[in-house]
N, C-alpha and C positions, 0 to 999 in steps of 0.2 A: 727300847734301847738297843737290842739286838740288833736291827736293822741298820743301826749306826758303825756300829763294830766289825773285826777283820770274821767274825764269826757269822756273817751273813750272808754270807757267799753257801754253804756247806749244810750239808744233810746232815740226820741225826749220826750216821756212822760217823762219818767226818765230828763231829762236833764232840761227839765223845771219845775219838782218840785225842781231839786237843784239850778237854777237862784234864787229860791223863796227864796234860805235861804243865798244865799252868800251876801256878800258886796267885790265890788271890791276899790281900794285903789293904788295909787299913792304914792310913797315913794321916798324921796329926800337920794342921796348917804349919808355916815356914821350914817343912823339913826336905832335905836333898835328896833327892833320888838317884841320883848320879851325877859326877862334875867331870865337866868338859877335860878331855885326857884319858878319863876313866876306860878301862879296858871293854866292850863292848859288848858285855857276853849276855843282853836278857834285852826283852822288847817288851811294849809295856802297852796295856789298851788301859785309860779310864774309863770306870763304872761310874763312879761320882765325883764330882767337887772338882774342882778348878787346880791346876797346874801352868805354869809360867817358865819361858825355855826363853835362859837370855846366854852373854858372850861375853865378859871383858876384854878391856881393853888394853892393849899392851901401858896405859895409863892409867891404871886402874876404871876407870869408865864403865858403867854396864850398859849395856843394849841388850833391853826384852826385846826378842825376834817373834815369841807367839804368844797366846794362852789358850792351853786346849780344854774342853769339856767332856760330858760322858761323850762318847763315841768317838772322840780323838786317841789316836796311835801317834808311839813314840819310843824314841830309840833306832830307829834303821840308820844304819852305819855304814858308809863308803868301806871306810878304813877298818882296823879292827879298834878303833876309839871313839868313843862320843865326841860330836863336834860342840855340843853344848850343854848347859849346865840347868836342870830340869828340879824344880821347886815347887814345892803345894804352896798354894794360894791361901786354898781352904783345906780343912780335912777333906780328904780326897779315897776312894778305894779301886783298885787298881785290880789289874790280873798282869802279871807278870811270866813272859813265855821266856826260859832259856833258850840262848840263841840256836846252839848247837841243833836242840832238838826239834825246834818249829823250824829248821832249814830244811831238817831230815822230812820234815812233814810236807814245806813245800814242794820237794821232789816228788812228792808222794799224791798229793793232792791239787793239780794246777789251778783250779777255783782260788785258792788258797792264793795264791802264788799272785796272781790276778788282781786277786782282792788287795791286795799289798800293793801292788803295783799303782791301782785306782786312788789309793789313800795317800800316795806318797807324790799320786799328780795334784791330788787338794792341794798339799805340804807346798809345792811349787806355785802352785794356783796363789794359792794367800801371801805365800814370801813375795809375789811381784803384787798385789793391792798394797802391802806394807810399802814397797819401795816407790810406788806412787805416790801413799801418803808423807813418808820421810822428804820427797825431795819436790813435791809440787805444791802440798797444800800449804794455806796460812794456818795459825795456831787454832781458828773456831772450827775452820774447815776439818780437822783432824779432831777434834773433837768431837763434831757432828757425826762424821763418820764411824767414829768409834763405837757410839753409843749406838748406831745404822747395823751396824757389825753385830753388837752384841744380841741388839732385838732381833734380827733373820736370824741367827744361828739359834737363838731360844724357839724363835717358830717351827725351825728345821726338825728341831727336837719335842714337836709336840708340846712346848711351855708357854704362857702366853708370851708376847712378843712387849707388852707395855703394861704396867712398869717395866723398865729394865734391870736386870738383875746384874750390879757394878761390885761384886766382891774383892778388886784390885784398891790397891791404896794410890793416892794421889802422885806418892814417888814411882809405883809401877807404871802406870798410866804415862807419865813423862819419861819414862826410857822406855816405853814401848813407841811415841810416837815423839820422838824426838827433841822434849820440848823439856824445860826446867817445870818444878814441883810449882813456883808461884806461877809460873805462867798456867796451867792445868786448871789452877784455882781459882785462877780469876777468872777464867773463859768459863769457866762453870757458874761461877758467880751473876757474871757478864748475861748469861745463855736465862740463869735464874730469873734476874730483874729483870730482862726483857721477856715474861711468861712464857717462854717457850719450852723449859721445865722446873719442878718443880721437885725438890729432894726428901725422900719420904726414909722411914726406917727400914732396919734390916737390908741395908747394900744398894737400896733400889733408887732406880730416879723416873720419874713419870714425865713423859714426853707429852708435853701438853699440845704441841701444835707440832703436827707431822710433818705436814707440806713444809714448813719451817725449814725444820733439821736438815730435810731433803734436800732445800734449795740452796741452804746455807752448805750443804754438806759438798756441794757440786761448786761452789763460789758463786750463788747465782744472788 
């Protein structure tokens, strides 16, 4: 997991002036970490369990923009305010770095600084595949893709990649990728009867036919 996090850049000295300033934290599913406005003062790596960064909308409307995992950062701030509103999924455990003091560190430490830098070109990386899927794909296509999503990032992490592990509910799912709660369900339904998966317990869904997902996932 280490190799995932802002702490994999850094030597043991390094690593133990940043133990000196974190606090780690245990977090029970649907609770807020922070809401959009909130003054900006701490940065946040997940250790475990699922976290969800959505936006309302000046009509009340939400839009999930992510969902991060162990080794995803969160919190780096333009301004001195969060631009969104950042919620556990699942029970989730965290390490939380005061802003103030992990600045002082990346002055101190440019690996550091680096490393922040590389995570935050991810952040960028994935907000433009979301704005692919918002504005190009059809309902299956966005679905395929998601589940494409979920299994690489579990490989990335050493997890197996299938079954997929879907801990989001059907409403997050449809304001992450654009779409209403029955549409979600039926394409999932849809995806079901036609074998290409198959929905198991504990959050998971088994991709039964790869090349499927793949081809469906590209509009092919």
């Amino acid at each position: 997991m280490r190799s995932l996090t802002v702490c994999a850049a850094l030597d043991p000295e390094e690593l133990r002036r940043l133990a000196d300033i974190l606090q780690t934290s245990r977090v029970e599913a649907g609770q807020t970490l922070f809401s959009e406005g909130d003054a900006a003062d701490a940065l946040y790596n997940v250790t475990a369990g699922t976290v969800k960064l959505y936006k309302l909308l000046p009509d009340g409307r939400r839009q999930i923009t992510g969902f991060l995992v162990t080794g995803d950062f969160l919190g780096l701030a333009v301004n001195e305010s969060y631009a969104y509103t950042a919620e556990t999924v699942t029970a989730a455990t965290l390490c939380r770095f005061p802003r103030k003091k992990i600045d002082a560190l990346m002055d101190e430490f440019p690996k550091m600084q680096r490393r922040l830098f590389s995570m935050a070109s991810n952040e960028l990386a994935a907000a433009q595949d979301q704005m692919l899927l918002l504005g190009r794909k059809t309902a299956k296509e966005k679905i395929c893709s998601f589940l494409l999503m979920l299994s690489q990032r579990a490989a990335r992490r050493g997890h197996k990649e299938n079954p997929v592990y879907v801990p989001m509910s059907r409403a997050d799912i449809a304001d992450y990728l654009g779409l209403t709660t029955e549409t979600v369900s039926r394409t999932f339904t849809q995806l079901k009867t036609a074998g290409v998966i198959s929905l198991q317990e504990g959050n998971k869904v088994l991709i039964s036919d790869m090349d499927a997902i793949y081809d469906m996932a590209e509009g092919c």
